[in-house]
N, C-alpha and C positions, 0 to 999 in steps of 0.2 A: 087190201092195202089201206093204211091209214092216211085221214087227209092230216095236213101240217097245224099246227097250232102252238100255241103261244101258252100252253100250260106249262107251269112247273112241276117237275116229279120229284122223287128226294134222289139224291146221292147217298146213298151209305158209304163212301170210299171219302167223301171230302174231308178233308181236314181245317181245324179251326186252330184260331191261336189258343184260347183255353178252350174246352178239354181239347186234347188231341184229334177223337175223333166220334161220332155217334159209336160205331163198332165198338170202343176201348170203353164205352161207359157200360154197355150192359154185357153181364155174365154169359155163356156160352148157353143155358138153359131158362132164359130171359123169358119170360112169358111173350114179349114184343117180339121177341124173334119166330114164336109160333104165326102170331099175329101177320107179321110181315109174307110169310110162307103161303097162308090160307090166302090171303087178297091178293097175292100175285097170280095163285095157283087158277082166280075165278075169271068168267068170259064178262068182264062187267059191260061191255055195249051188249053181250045178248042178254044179261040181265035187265037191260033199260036205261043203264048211265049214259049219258051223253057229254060227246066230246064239244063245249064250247070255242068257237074260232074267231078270234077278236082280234079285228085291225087296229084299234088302238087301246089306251090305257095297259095296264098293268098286267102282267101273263096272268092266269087262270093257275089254281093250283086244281093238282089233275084229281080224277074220280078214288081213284085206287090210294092216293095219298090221305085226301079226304077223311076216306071209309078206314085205311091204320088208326088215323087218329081218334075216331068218332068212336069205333071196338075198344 
């Protein structure tokens, strides 16, 4: 069971005033959409990420979001 925290993860369902929506911008054979696939698919706390839990200031943007962007 996970403890509670104040990280941010992405939505891919949100929608925006311009563009529509992350979904609508990239093609069905997007390389990011491999991307997205493989870091959901890892145990990243058994690899060593750690889940930061902060009472104040700004959410944490989370490990798995991070590591899409960083690949």
């Amino acid at each position: 069971m996970r403890s509670m925290s104040y990280e941010k993860y992405a939505n891919y369902d949100q929608a925006w005033l311009f563009p529509p929506s992350l979904e609508d911008l990239l093609p069905a054979g997007h390389v990011a959409r491999m991307v997205r696939e493989f870091v959901d698919a890892q145990d990243l706390e058994r690899m060593g990420f750690r889940v930061r839990v902060a009472e104040d200031g700004r959410p944490n943007y989370s490990a798995n979001l991070l590591l899409k962007i960083w690949l």
